[in-house]
Every structure is written in C-alpha cells, then in structure tokens.
FIGUPA-410057 format. One line per 8 residues: number of its first residue (from 1); their letters; for each residue y, x, z of C-alpha. Coordinates in steps of 0.02 Angstrom, whole numbers, always signed. Layout:
<rs>
NUM> a> Y/X/Z; ... $
</rs>
This chain:
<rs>
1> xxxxxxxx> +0/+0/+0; +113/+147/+44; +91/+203/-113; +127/+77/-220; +291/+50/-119; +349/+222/-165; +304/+219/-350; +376/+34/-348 $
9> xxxxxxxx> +538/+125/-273; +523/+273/-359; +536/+187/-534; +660/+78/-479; +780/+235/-465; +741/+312/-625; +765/+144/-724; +931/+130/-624 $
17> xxxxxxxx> +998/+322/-675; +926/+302/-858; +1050/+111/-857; +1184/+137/-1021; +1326/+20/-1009; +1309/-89/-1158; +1475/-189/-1264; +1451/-333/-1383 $
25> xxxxxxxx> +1573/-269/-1515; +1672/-441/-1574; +1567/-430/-1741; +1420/-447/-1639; +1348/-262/-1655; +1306/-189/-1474; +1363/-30/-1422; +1288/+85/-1277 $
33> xxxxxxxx> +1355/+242/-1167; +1309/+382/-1254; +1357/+327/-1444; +1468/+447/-1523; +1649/+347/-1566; +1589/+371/-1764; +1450/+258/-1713; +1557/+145/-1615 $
41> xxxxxxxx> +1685/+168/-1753; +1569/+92/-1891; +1473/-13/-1786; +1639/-103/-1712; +1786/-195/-1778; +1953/-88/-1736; +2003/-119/-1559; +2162/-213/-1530 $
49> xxxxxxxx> +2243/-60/-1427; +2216/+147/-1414; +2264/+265/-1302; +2233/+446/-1311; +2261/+596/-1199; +2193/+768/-1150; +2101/+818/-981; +2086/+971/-904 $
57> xxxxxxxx> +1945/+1045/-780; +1909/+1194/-696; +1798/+1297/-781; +1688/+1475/-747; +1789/+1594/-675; +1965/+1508/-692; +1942/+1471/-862; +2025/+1271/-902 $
65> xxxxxxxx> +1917/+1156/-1020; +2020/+1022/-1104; +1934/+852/-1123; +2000/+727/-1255; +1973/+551/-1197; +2018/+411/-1285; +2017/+227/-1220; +1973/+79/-1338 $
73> xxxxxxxx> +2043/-96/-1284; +1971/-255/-1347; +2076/-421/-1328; +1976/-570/-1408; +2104/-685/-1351; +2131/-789/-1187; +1973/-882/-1170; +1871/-697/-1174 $
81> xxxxxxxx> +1865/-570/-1069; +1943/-381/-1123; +1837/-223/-1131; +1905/-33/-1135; +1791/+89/-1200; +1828/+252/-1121; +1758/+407/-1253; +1752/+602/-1181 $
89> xxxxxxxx> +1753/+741/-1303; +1693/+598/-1428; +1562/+501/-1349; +1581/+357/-1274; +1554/+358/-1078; +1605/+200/-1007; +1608/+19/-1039; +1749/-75/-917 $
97> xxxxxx> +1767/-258/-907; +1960/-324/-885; +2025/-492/-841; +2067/-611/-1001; +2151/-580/-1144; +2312/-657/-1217 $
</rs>
C-alpha cells in the first residue's frame, strides 16, 4: 500500500512539472509554453497589442546576459477574457489570463 502511495504521489509531481500553459489562439489553433513565437506567429492571428523590452541577468563571472522578452496581448472584445503571452529570447514562456476586454 505504501508503495503505491508513493508512485501515486510520485507521478503526480512529475505530471505537475512537465504542465505547459496552453492559449486558444482566437482562430482556434492552441498554443503551448515552449513554442517558439514563429510558431505562435503562424499558428495565431496578430495580437491586438505588443510590447517589447530587454532584460538583463547576472551571468558567470560578472558577465550580463540580455534577455529580449516580448509580451503578446489578446483583446477579443468585452464578453472574453484577455491573454498576454510573455516570449524570452523567442520562446514563449507564459500564458496569463487578464480581466475582459473592451
């Protein structure tokens, strides 16, 4: 019995780290974390909004890495909810819900 508990638990955590955060792009195509933003790109219609801007991080021995991230807003209008897509160094890494659209 103990053992079944801990492979019962034990898979449970590895389905939980291997989760991707999925979108339903407004064409219907779905979208996961790990895409690259050409996928997304030709998958997806345009978003409605973009913002870009560069990160930096400490790297080995000093050094500074610079990140680009880009965030991808979605507004389908008020009776939908908005998404922002949030893409480091080209692939996409997050999936955010927002409140309604206008």
């Amino acid at each position: 019995m103990k053992t079944l508990l801990l492979t019962l638990g034990l898979l449970a955590a590895l389905a939980e780290s291997a989760r991707a955060d999925n979108f339903r792009c407004p064409n219907g195509a779905i979208v996961s974390t790990g895409d690259t933003m050409a996928e997304v790109y030709v998958e997806c219609d345009p978003p409605s909004f973009k913002n870009v801007r560069t990160e930096s991080e400490a790297g080995y021995r000093g050094a500074t890495i610079l990140i680009n991230v880009e965030e991808w807003t979605y507004n389908e209008g008020p009776h939908r909810l908005m998404h922002t897509l949030t893409f480091r160094n080209g692939v996409l890494e997050k999936v955010q819900t927002l409140g309604y659209g206008k």
